[in-house]
C-alpha positions in Angstrom: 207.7 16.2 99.2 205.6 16.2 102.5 207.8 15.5 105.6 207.1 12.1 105.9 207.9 12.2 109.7 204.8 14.9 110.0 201.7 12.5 108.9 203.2 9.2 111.2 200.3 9.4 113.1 197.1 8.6 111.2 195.1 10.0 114.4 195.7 13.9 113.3 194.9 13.4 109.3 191.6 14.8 108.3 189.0 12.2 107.0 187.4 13.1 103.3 183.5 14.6 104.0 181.4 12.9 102.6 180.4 14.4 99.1 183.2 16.4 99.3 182.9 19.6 97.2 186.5 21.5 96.3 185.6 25.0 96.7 186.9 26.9 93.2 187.3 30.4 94.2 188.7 30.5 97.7 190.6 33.9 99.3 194.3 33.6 99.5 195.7 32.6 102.6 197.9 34.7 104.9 199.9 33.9 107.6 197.3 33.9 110.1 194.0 33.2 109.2 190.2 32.9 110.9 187.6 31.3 109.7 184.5 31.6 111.5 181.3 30.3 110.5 178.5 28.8 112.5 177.5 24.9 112.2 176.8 23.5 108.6 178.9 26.0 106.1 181.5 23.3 105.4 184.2 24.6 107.4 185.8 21.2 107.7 185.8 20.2 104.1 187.5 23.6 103.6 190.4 22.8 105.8 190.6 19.1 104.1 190.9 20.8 100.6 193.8 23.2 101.8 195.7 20.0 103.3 195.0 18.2 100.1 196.4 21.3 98.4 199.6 22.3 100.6 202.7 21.0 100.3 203.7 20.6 104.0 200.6 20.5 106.4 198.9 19.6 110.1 195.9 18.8 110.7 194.9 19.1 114.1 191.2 18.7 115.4 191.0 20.2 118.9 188.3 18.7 121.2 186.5 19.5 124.0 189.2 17.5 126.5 191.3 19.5 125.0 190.7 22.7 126.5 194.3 23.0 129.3 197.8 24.1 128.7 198.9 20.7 129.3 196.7 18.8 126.9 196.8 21.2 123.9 200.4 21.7 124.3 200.8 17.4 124.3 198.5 17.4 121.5 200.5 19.9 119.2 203.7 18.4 119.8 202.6 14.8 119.2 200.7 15.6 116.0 203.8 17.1 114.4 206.6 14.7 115.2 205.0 12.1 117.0 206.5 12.5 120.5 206.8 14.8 123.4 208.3 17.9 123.0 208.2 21.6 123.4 206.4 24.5 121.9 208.9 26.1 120.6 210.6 22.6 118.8 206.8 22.9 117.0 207.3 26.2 115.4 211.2 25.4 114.8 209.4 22.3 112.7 207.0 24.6 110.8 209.1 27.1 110.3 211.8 24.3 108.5 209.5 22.8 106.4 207.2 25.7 105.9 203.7 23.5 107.0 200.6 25.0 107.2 198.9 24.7 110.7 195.2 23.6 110.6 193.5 23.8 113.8 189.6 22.6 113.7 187.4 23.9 116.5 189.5 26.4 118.2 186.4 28.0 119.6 186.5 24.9 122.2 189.4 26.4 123.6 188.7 28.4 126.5 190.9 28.1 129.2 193.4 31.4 129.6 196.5 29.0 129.8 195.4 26.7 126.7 194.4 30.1 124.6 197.7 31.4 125.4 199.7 28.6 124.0 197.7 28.9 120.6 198.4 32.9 120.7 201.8 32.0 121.1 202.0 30.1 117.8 199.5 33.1 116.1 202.5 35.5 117.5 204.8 33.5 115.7 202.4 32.8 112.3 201.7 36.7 112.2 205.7 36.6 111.7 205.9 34.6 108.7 207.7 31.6 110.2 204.6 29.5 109.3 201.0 29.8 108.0 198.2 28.8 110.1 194.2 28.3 109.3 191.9 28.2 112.6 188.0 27.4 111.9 185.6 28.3 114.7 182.0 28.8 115.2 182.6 32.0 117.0 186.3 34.1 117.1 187.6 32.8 120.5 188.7 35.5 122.9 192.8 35.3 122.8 192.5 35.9 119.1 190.4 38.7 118.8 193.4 41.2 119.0 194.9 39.5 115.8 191.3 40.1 114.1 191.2 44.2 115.8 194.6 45.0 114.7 193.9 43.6 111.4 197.2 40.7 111.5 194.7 37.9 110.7 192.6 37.2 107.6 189.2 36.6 108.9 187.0 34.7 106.4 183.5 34.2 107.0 180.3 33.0 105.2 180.8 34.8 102.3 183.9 32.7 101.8 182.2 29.7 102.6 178.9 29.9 100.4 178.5 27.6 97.5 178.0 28.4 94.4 175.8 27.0 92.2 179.1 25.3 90.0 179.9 24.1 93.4 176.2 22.7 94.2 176.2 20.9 91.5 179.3 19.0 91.7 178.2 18.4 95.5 175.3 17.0 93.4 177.4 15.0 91.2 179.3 13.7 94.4 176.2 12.8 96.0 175.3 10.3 93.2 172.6 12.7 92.4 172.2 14.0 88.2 169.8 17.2 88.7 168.8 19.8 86.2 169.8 23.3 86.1 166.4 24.7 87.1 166.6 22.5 90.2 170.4 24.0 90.9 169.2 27.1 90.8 166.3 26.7 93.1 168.7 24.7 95.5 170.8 28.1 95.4 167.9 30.4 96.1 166.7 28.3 98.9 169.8 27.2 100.7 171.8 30.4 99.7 174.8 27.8 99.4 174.6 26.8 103.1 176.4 23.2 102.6 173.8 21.6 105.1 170.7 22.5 103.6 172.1 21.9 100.4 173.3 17.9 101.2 169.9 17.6 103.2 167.6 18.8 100.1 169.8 17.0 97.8 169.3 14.0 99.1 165.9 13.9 98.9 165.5 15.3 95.5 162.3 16.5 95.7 160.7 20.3 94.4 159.0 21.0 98.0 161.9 22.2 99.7 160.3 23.7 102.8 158.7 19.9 103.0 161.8 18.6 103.0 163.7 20.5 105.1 160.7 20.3 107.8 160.6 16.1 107.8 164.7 16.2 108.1 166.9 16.5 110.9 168.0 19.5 110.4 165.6 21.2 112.2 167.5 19.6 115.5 170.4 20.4 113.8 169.7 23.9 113.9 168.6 23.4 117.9 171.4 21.4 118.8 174.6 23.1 116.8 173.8 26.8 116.6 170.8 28.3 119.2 171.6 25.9 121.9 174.1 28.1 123.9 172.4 31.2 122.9 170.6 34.1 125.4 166.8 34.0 125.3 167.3 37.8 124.2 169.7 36.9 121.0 167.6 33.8 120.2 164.2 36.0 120.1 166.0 38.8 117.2 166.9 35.7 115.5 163.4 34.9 115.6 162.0 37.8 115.1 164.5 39.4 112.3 164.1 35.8 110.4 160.2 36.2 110.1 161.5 39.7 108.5 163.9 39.0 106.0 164.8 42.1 104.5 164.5 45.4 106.6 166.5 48.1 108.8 166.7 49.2 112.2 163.6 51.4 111.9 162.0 48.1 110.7 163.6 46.2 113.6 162.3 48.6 116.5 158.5 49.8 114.9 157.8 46.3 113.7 159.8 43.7 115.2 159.3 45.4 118.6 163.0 45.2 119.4 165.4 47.1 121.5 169.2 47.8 120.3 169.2 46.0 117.0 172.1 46.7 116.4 173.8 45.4 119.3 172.3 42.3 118.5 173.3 42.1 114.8 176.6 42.5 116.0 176.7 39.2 117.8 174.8 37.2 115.5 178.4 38.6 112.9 180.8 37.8 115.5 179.4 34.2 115.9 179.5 33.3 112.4 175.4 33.0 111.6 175.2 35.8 109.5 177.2 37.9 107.1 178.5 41.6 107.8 175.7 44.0 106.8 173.1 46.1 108.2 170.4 43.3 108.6 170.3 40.3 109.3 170.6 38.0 106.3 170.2 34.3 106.6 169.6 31.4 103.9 166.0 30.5 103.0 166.5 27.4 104.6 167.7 28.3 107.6 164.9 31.3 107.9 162.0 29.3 107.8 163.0 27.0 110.6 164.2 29.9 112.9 160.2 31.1 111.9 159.1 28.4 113.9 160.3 29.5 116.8 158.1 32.3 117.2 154.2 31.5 118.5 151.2 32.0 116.2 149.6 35.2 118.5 153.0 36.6 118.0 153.5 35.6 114.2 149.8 37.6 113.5 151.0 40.9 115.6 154.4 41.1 113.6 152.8 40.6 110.0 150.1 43.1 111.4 152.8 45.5 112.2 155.1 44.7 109.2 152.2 44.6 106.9 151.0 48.2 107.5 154.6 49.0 107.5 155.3 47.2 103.9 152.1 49.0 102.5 152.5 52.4 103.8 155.8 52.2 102.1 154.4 50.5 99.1 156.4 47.4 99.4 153.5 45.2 98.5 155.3 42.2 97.3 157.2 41.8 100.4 153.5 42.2 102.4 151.9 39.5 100.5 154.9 37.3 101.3 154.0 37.9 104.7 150.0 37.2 104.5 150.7 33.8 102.3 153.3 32.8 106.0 151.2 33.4 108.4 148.0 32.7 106.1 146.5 36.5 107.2 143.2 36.5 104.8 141.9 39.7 106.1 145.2 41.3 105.1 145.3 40.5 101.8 141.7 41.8 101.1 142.5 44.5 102.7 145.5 45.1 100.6 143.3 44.0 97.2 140.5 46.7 98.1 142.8 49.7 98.7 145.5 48.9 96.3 143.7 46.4 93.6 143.9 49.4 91.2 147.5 50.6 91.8 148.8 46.4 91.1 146.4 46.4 87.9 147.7 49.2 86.3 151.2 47.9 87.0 150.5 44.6 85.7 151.0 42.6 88.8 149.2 40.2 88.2 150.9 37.4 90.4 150.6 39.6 93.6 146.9 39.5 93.1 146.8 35.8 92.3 148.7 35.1 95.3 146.2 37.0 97.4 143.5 35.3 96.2 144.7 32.0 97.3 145.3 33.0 100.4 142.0 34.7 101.1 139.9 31.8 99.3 142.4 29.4 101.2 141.3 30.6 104.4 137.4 31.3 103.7 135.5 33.1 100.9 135.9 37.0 99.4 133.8 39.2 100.5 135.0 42.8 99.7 133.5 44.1 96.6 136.4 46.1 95.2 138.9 42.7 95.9 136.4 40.7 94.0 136.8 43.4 91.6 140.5 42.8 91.6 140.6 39.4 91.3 137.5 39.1 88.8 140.6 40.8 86.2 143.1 38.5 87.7 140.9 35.4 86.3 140.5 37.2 82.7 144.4 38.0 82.4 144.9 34.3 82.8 142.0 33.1 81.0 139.4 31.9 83.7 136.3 33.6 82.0 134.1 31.3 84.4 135.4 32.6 87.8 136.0 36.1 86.4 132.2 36.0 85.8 131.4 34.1 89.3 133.3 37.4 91.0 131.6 40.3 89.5 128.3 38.3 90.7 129.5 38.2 93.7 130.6 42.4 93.9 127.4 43.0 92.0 125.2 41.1 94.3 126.7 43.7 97.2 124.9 46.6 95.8 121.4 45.6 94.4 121.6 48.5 91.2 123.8 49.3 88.5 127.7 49.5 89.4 131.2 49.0 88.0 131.5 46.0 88.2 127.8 44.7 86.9 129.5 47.3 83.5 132.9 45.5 83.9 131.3 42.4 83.4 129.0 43.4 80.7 132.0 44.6 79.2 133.8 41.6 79.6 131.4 39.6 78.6 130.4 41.4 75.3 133.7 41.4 74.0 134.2 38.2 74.6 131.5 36.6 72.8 131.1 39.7 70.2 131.7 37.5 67.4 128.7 35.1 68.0 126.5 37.6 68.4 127.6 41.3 67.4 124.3 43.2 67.3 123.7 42.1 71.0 127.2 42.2 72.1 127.9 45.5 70.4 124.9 47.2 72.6 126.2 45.6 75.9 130.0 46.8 75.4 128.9 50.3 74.2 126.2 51.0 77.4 129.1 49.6 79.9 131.9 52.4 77.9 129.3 55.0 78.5 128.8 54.3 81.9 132.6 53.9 82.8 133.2 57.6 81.2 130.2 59.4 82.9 131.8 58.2 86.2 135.7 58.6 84.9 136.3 54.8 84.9 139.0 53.7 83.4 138.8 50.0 81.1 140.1 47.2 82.9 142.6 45.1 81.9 142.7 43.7 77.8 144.5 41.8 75.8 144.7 43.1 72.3 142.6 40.8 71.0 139.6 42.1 73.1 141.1 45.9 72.5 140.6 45.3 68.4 137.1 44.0 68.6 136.7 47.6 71.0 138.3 49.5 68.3 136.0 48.2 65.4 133.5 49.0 67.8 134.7 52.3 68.7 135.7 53.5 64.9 132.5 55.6 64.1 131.3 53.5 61.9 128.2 52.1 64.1 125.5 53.6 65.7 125.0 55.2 69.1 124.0 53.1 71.8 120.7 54.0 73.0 121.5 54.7 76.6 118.9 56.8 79.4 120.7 58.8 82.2 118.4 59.2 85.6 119.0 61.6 87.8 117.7 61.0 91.2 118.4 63.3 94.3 117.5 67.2 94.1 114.5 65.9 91.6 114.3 63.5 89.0 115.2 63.7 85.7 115.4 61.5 82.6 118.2 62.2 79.9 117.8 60.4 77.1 120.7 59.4 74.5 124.6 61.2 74.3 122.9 64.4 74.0 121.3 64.5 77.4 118.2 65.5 75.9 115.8 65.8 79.0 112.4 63.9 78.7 109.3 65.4 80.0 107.2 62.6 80.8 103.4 63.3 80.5 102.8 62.0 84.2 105.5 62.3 87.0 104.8 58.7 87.9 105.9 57.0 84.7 109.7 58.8 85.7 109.0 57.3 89.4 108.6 54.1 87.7 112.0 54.1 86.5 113.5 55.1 90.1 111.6 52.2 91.4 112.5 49.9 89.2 116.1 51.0 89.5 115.6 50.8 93.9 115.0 46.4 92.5 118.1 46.3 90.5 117.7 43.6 87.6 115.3 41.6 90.0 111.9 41.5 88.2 109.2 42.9 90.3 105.4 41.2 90.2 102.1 43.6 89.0 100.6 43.5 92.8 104.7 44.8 94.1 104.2 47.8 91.8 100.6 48.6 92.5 100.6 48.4 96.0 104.1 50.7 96.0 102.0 53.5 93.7 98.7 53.3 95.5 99.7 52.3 99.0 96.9 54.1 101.0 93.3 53.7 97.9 94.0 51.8 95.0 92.0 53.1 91.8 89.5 50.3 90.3 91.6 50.9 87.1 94.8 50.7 88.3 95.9 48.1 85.9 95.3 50.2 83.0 96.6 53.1 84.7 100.3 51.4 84.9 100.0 50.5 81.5 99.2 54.1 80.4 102.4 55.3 82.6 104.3 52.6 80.6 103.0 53.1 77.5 103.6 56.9 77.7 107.4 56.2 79.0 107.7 54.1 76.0 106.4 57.0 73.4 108.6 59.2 74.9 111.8 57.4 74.8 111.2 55.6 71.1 113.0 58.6 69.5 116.1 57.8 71.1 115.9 54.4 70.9 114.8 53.2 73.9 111.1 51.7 74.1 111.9 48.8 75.4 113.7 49.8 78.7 111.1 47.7 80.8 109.7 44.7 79.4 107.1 42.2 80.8 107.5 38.6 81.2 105.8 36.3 83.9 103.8 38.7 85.0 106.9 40.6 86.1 107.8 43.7 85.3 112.0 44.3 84.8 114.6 46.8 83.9 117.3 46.7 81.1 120.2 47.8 82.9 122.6 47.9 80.4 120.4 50.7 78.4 120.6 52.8 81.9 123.5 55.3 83.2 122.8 56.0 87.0 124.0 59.8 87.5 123.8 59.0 91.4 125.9 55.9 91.6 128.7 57.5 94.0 125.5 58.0 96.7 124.8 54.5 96.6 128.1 53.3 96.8 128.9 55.2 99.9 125.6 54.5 101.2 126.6 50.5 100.5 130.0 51.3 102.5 128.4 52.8 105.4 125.6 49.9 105.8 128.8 47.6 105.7 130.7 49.4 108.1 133.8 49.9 105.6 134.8 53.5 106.6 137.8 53.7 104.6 136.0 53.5 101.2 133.4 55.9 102.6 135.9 58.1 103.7 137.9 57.7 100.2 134.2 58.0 98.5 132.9 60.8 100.1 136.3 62.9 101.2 136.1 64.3 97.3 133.1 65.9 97.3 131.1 66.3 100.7 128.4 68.7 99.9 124.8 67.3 99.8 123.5 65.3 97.1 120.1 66.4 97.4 116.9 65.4 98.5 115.7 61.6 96.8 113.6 62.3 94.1 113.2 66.2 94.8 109.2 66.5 96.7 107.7 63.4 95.3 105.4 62.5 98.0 104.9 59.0 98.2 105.4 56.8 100.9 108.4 54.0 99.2 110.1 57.6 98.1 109.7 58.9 101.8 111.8 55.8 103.6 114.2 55.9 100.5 114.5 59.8 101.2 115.0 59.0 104.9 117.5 56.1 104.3 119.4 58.5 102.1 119.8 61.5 104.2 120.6 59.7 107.1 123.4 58.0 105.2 124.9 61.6 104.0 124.5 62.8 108.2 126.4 59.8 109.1 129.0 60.4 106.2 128.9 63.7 107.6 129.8 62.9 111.0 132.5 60.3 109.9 134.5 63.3 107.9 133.7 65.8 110.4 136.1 62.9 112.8 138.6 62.6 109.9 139.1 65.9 109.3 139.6 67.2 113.4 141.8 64.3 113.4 144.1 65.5 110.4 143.8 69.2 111.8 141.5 70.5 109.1 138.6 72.4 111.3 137.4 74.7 108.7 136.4 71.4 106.5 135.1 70.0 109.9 133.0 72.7 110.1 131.5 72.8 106.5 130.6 68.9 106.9 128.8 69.6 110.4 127.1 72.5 109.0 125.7 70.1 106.4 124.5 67.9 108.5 122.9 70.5 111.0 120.6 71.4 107.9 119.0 68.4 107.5 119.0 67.6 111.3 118.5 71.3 112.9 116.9 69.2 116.2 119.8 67.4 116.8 121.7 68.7 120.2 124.6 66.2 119.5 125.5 67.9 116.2 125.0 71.3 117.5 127.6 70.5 120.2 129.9 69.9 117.6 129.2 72.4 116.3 129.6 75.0 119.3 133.6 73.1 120.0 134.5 74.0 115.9 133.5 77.0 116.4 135.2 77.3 119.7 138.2 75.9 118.4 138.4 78.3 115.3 137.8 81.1 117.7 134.5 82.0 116.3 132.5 82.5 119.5 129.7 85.0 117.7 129.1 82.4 115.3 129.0 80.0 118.3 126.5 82.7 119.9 124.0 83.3 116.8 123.5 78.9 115.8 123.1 78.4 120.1 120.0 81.2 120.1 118.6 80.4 116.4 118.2 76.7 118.3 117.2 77.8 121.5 114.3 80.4 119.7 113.9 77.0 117.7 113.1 74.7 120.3 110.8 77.3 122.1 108.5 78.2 119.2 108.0 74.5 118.2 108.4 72.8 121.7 108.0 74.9 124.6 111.3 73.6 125.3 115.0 74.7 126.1 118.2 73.1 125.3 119.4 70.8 127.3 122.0 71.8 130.8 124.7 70.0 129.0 124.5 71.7 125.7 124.4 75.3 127.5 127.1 74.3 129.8 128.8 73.8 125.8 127.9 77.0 124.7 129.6 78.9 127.7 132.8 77.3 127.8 132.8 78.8 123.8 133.3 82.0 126.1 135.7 80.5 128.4 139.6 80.6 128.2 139.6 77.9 130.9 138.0 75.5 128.8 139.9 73.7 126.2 139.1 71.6 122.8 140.5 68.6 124.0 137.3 68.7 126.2 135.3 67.9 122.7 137.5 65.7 122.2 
């Protein structure tokens, strides 16, 4: 039986929370413990269920008033027996009826005198003449030698987290019958912190970032846990919150934070988050501390984190970040230079989730993330918008590419079965194009891999397919063989390049005469198109394909899916320089940098000539972009070879010659240096009646100077 004359005032019993929740698997008690949580984990309820539970118990809840030897010492003595009398008649009244001490916010008590009377009574807890429970939001400073010397049980959150048994009886308390699927998500979200759990509960709703935002416990937060803090603390809070799982590398490269650690440390010792080596707080709780930080400085930390997060392949945790802070450009970004690595690993959702954030913010306009999300639409049957975004990539590059054959390949299996002899023709041309350039298939279901495999099974017929070589000549290879076709007149083959130049855009009779006959045009140049037509025709019926161009309102047009285009890495790269996308140039070109040859070999015509133009230009800027990569990855031999390359086609051009002259200084080649100065300067003087310019010889001598350094080039 309870001591009757210990609970005579009503003043220093604990009242029931409301919804009370009886924790189930709670750490044995010791003499002395601590338990230290900040605002919200339920540390009160915890002390009402171990008075409910003891046999002989005190409650005592300490205020702020409360904080002097005098008071605390009154206040001790008259919660036990009810009257005035001395600390050492309390622990002689414990000790008899062997009552558990529970003192509510002890952090409040700062005074030296006041902390030394509660000491006292740990001294004599520590002894085993009593047990005694202290909750605080923060260890206070007389009992931290207890907790260092290990005499005190501290408990923490860990102790105080709810479990999902324990949600839902909070649930049942509440008045509130919710299904396990909403328990579950209350545990993920709250991470069984007992006032975001009451506050969502309440509400019942499945927009629990909604929820918590239109509550009080926002102010909450403000008011009970980050109102005493240091700017310094309340900024890594901040900060390490908008990052919720990384390190101390993490924390100082990305966060831009000095001394994590230190700061970790306090954030443990005032009861917010649990021992570890991050910070780790509740869902909840994490995206109101998020709102602390300001949008400029929300954009540089996911700019930061999310080159962090893909250079270490974290790319779930990065697209979390873009769909935060709503960063579009990031997550095209991380679609065009890692759409291929989440396809082949099936991740399907990241992609999804980066398409809503791009299209949420404006429209897609990165071919190869089109390209990703065209086979995020087919993997969850959206044939409509998978089509709508392999127009849109296709439309970027004005010829045949992957993803005009990923579509044609979509689209013929997909609609194989209404009409096979069509469909058959389509699929076969786009699996002919995606070996020649070592594509592989995009994503299928089975069902669209069976119909490929009846298709693929040798028992049907070639597709009819014509292969064009463009640069260093042109040449027409007709069918699987690569049977070359020698065209009676070299302008029937030039038709097919030009036609090629429109894409599938049908070009008028006058479009094609004036581009063949620019300067005199023949009185029978009609009939002479038609004879270069006509003779193309004869000479591709064998292989089954007469009818690559066709005529229809008075336009002339090209069947694309009959073509291969040997040459489509050139216009892909070209494509990537005109848009400024240096990284897929780079990743384009970096393979194979030596030149693809001159457009359509020594046709002289004058649509050929700016197409010729247009092309080398493109390979001498290509040239100069990985002669930059490769001096900044310390690869000057490569350096060299690309500069070289471009020299040829521009042997004028003083810039690239003083390039030239610094790789050759730099590999300590000064003869070679030497012999490409005076082939330039003999050069310049047989054609021009010129010299080089001061600058470039004052280039060429410091090749012979030890003075002189390559970061001068530089």
């Amino acid at each position: 039986m309870k001591p009757e004359k210990l609970y005579d005032t009503i003043k220093y019993v604990p009242r029931k929370p409301e919804g009370f929740v009886r924790r189930k698997n709670r750490r044995p008690l010791s003499g002395l413990d601590i338990l230290c949580c900040c605002a919200g984990w339920g540390k009160s309820g915890y002390l009402y269920q171990l008075y409910e539970e003891a046999s002989s118990a005190v409650y005592l809840c300490v205020g702020h008033g409360d904080n002097s030897r005098e008071r605390l010492e009154s206040l001790v003595c008259r919660a036990l027996s009810g009257r005035e009398s001395t600390v050492f008649d309390v622990i002689g009244r414990l000790a008899e009826h062997n009552t558990l001490l529970l003192i509510d916010n002890a952090d409040f008590i700062t005074d030296p005198a006041a902390g030394e009377l509660l000491s006292f009574l740990a001294e004599a807890a520590c002894g085993g003449d009593f047990r005694m429970v202290m909750a605080c939001r923060r260890v206070p400073g007389f009992m931290l030698q207890y907790v260092m010397d290990g005499r005190a049980g501290l408990l923490g959150i860990d102790d105080m987290r709810l479990d999902k048994g324990e949600i839902r009886e909070l649930c049942t308390n509440t008045g509130k019958d919710l299904n396990d699927k909403y328990i579950g998500m209350l545990d993920s979200f709250c991470g069984g912190w007992c006032a975001a759990v009451r506050t969502v509960i309440r509400s019942g709703s499945d927009d629990l970032r909604s929820v918590v935002e239109g509550s009080f416990l926002p102010e909450y937060v403000r008011r009970e846990i980050l109102s005493d803090m240091e700017p310094e603390l309340l900024e890594y809070m901040f900060r390490t919150a908008f990052l919720p799982a990384g390190n101390n590398e993490l924390a100082e490269s990305v966060l831009e934070l000095d001394a994590p650690g230190f700061y970790l440390g306090r954030l443990v010792n005032r009861g917010i988050v649990p021992q570890g080596g991050y910070p780790v707080y509740p869902e909840a709780l994490r995206y109101i501390l998020c709102t602390g930080l300001s949008a400029d400085v929300k954009k540089r930390l996911t700019d930061n984190a999310s080159d962090y997060y893909i250079r270490s392949k974290r790319f779930a945790e990065a697209v979390r970040l873009f769909d935060e802070s709503g960063n579009a450009a990031g997550a095209e970004r991380l679609l065009r230079l890692y759409g291929d690595r989440l396809l082949a690993n099936f991740e399907f959702e990241l992609i999804g989730c980066c398409g809503r954030i791009i299209t949420g913010q404006g429209t897609m306009n990165d071919p190869e993330a089109l390209g990703a999300m065209a086979q995020y639409y087919y993997y969850s049957g959206n044939y409509e918008k998978m089509e709508q975004a392999y127009n849109l990539a296709d439309s970027m590059f004005g010829k045949e590419n992957k993803f005009s054959v990923y579509r044609r390949l979509y689209k013929g299996l997909l609609r194989y079965s209404s009409k096979p002899d069509l469909y058959r023709r389509n699929v076969m041309s786009a699996l002919d194009y995606l070996h020649e350039h070592s594509l592989p298939l995009p994503f299928l279901y089975q069902k669209e891999l069976d119909v490929l495999q009846s298709m693929t099974d040798g028992t049907g017929q070639e597709t009819p397919v014509l292969t064009v070589n463009r640069f260093g000549g042109l040449r027409l290879l007709a069918g699987q063989q690569q049977t070359e076709i020698q065209c009676k007149t070299k302008r029937s083959a030039e038709l097919i390049a030009y036609l090629m130049e429109t894409g599938e855009r049908p070009v008028n009779r006058e479009e094609l005469l004036n581009a063949f006959w620019p300067e005199e045009m023949p009185a029978n140049a009609v009939a002479m198109l038609h004879n270069m037509i006509y003779h193309l025709r004869r000479e591709l019926t064998p292989y089954g394909i007469e009818n690559i161009i066709s005529y229809k309102n008075k336009c002339y047009s090209l069947d694309m899916t009959m073509l291969r285009d040997a040459d489509s890495s050139v216009t892909e790269i070209c494509t990537a320089l005109e848009r400024g996308d240096k990284e897929l140039a780079l990743q384009k070109g970096e393979a194979d940098f030596s030149y693809w040859g001159s457009y359509l070999g020594s046709t002289d015509i004058p649509w050929a000539n700016e197409k010729r133009e247009y092309y080398d230009r493109c390979y001498i800027d290509l040239c100069r972009l990985l002669a930059e990569h490769f001096r900044a990855g310390g690869q000057p031999e490569k350096e060299l070879e690309v500069l070289k390359n471009a020299f040829r086609l521009e042997p004028y051009s003083e810039q690239l010659l003083y390039e030239l002259l610094g790789c050759f200084k730099s590999l300590g080649k000064p003869d070679k240096a030497r012999q490409y100065y005076e082939e330039y300067a003999e050069r310049l003087d047989n054609e021009f009646g010129t010299r080089p310019g001061k600058w470039l010889r004052n280039r060429f001598l410091s090749c012979f100077s030890e003075n002189d350094t390559d970061a001068d080039r530089r």
